[in-house]
DRENDO-1510 file (C-alpha; in Angstrom, 1 decimal, always signed):
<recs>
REC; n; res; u; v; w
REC; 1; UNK; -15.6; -14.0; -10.0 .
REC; 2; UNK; -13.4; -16.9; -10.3 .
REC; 3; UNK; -12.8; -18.9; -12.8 .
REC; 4; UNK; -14.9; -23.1; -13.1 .
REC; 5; UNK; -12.5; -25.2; -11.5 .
REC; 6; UNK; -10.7; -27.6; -13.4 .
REC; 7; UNK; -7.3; -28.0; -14.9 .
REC; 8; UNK; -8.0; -24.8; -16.6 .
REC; 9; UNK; -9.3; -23.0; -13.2 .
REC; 10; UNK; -6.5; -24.1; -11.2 .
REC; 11; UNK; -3.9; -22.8; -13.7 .
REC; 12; UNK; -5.5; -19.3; -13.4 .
REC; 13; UNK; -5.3; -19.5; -9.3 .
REC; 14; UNK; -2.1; -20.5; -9.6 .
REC; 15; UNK; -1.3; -17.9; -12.4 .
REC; 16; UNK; -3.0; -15.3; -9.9 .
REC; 17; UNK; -1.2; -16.4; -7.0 .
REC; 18; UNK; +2.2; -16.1; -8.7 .
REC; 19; UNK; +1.3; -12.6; -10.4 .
REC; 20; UNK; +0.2; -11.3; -7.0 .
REC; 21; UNK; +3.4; -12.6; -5.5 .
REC; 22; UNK; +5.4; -11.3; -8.6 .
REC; 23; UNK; +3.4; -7.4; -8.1 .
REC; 24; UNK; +4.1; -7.6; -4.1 .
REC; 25; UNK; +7.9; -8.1; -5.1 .
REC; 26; UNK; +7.8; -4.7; -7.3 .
REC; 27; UNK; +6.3; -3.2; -4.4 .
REC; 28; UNK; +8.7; -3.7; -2.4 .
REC; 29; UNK; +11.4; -2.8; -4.8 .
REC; 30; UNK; +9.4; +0.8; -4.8 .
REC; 31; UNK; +10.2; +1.0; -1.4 .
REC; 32; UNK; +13.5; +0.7; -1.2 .
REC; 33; UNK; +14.3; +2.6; -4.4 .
REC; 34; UNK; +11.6; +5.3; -3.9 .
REC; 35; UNK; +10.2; +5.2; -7.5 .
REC; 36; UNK; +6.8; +3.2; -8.5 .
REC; 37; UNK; +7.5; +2.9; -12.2 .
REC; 38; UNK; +7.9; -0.6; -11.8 .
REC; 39; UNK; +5.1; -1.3; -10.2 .
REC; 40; UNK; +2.9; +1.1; -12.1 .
REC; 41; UNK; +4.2; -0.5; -15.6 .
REC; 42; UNK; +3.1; -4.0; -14.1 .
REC; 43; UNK; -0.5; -3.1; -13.4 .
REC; 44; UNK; -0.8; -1.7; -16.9 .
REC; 45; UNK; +0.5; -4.6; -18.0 .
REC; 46; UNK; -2.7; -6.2; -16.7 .
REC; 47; UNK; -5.0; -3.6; -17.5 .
REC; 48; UNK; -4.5; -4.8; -21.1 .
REC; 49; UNK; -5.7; -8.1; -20.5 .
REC; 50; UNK; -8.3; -9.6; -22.3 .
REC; 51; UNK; -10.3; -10.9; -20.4 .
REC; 52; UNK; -9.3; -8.8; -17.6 .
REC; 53; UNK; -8.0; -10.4; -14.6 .
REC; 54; UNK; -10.2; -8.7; -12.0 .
REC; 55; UNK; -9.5; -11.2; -9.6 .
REC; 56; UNK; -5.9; -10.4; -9.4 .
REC; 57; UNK; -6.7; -6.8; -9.3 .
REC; 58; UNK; -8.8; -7.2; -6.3 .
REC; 59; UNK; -6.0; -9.6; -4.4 .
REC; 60; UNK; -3.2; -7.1; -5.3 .
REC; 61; UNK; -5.5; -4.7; -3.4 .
REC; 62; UNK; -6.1; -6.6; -1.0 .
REC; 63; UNK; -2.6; -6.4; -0.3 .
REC; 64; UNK; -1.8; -3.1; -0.4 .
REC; 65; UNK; -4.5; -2.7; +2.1 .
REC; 66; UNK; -2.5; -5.2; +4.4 .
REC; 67; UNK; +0.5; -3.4; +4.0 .
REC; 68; UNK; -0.9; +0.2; +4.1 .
REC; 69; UNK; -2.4; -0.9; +7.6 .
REC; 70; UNK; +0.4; -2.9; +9.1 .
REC; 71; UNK; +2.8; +0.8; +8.0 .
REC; 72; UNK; +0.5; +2.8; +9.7 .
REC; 73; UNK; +0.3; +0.6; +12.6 .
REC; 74; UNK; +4.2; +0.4; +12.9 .
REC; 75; UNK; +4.3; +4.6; +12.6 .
REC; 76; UNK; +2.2; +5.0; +15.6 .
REC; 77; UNK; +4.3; +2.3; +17.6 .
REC; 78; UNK; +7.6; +4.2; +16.8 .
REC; 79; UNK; +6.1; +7.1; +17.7 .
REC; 80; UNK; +4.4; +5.4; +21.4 .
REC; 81; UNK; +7.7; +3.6; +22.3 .
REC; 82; UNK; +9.9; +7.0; +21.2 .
REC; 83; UNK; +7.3; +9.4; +23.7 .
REC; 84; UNK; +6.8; +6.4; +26.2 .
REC; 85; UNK; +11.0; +6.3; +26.4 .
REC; 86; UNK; +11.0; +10.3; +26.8 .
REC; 87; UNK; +8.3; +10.3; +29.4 .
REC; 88; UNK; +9.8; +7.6; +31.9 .
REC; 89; UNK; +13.7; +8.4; +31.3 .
REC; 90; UNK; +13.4; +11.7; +31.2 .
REC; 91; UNK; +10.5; +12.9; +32.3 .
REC; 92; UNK; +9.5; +15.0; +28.9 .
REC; 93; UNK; +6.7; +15.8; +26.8 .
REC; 94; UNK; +6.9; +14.9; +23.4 .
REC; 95; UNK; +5.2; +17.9; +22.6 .
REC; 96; UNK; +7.7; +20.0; +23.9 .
REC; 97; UNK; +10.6; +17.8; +23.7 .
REC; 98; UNK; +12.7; +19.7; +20.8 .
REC; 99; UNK; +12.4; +22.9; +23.1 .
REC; 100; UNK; +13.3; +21.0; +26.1 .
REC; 101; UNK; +15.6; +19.3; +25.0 .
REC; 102; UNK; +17.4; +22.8; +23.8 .
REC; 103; UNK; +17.2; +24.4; +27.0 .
REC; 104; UNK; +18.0; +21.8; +29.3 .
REC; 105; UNK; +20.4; +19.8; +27.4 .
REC; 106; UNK; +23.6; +20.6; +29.8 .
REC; 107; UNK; +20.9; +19.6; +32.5 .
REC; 108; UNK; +20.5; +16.5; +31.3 .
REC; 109; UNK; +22.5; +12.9; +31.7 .
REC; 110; UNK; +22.5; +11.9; +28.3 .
REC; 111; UNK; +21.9; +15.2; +26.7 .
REC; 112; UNK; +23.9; +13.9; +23.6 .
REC; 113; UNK; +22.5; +10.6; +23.8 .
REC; 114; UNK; +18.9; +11.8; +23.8 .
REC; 115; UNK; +20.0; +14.2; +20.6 .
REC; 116; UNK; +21.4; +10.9; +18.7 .
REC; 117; UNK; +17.5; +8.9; +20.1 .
REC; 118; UNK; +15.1; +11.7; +18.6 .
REC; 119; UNK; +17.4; +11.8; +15.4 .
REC; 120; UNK; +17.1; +8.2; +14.5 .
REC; 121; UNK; +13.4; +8.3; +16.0 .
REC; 122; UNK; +12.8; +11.5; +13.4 .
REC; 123; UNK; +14.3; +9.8; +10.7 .
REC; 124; UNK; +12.6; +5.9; +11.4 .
REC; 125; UNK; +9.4; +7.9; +11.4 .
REC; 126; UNK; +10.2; +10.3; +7.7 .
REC; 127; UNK; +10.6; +6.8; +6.5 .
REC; 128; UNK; +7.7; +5.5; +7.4 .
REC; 129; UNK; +5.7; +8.3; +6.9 .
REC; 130; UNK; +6.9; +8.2; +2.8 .
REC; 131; UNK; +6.4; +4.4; +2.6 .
REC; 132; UNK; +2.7; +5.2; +4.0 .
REC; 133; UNK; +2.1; +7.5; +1.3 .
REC; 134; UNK; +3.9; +5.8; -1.4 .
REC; 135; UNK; +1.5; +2.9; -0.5 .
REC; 136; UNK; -1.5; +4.9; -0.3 .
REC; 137; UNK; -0.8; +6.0; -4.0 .
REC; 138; UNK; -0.3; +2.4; -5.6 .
REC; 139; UNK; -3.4; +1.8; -3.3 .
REC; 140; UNK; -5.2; +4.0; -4.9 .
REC; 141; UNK; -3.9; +3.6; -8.5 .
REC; 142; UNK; -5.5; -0.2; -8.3 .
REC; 143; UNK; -8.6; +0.9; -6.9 .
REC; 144; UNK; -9.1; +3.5; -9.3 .
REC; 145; UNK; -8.1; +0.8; -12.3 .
REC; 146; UNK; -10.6; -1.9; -10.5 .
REC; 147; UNK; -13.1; +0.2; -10.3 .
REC; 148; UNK; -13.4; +1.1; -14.2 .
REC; 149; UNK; -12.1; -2.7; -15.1 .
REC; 150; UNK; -14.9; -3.8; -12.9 .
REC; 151; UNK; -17.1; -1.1; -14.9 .
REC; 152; UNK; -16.2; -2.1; -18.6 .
REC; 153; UNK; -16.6; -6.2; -17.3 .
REC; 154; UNK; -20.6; -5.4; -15.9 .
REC; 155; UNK; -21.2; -3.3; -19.0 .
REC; 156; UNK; -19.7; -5.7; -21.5 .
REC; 157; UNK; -22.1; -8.6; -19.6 .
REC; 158; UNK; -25.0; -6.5; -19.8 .
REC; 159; UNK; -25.2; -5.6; -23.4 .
REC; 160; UNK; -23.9; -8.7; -24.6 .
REC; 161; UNK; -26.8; -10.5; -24.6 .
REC; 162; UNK; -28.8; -7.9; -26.6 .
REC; 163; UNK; -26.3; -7.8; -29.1 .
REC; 164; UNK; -25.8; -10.9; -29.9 .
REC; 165; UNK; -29.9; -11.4; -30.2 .
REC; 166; UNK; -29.9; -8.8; -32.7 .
REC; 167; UNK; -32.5; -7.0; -31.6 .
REC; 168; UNK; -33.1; -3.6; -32.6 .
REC; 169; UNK; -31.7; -0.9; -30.0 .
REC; 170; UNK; -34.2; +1.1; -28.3 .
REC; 171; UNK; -33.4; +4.8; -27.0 .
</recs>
């Protein structure tokens, strides 16, 4: 829930906004250099928060959910374009193409060509497919870390009241 607004309130959206912008930055340092420690070190730098900032937790997510979709939506359009390219220039399934391409490779124009395509189409798509998963995992991290944030923040409201009444704990 945010924050009241006020000078106080805006600060924190502003701190959120940065600290979002700040986590998206690592993220994209994880993809480049393959390795999420950064990343992972900056969300438990935030699970330590008191209070904890569930808010920012729930945008970083947010997020990754963008990005997760918008990789997976990129993968299947390198994959449309590469089978749409074999279908009208060379009249090839994609299911079959590696065979195809094998045995009728001195048949074709661009034999070489079409080698040199599915190559760079192979290794566009590896790339995307370990970004996909990469993101799924940090995905996942957050959500599992919201989840018992969100847990310890609903339990903490609930029994504070009866503590601070003092009265005597039934069972």
């Amino acid at each position: 829930m945010p924050e009241p607004h006020g000078a106080e309130g805006l600060f924190s959206i502003a701190e959120i906004y940065r600290l979002r912008v700040e986590a998206m930055h690592l993220y994209e340092h994880c993809l480049t250099s393959g390795d999420d420690s950064s990343f992972v070190n900056f969300v438990e730098a935030r699970i330590v928060e008191t209070p904890p900032r569930l808010l920012l937790m729930h945008g970083i997510a947010d997020d990754l959910e963008q990005r997760l979709l918008s990789l997976r939506s990129h993968h299947l359009d390198v994959r449309e374009r590469v089978a749409q390219a074999l279908r009208e220039g060379y009249n090839l399934d994609v299911s079959t193409v590696q065979q195809s391409i094998q045995e009728n490779a001195g048949s074709l124009p661009d034999g070489s060509l079409l080698r040199h395509v599915l190559t760079a189409s192979t290794e566009v798509e590896q790339s995307l497919e370990t970004d996909i998963q990469l993101t799924l995992r940090l995905y996942n991290l957050v959500l599992d870390w919201l989840e018992g944030m969100s847990a310890v923040a609903i339990r903490q409201r609930w029994i504070g009241p009866v503590r601070s009444e003092s009265r005597p704990v039934l069972h």
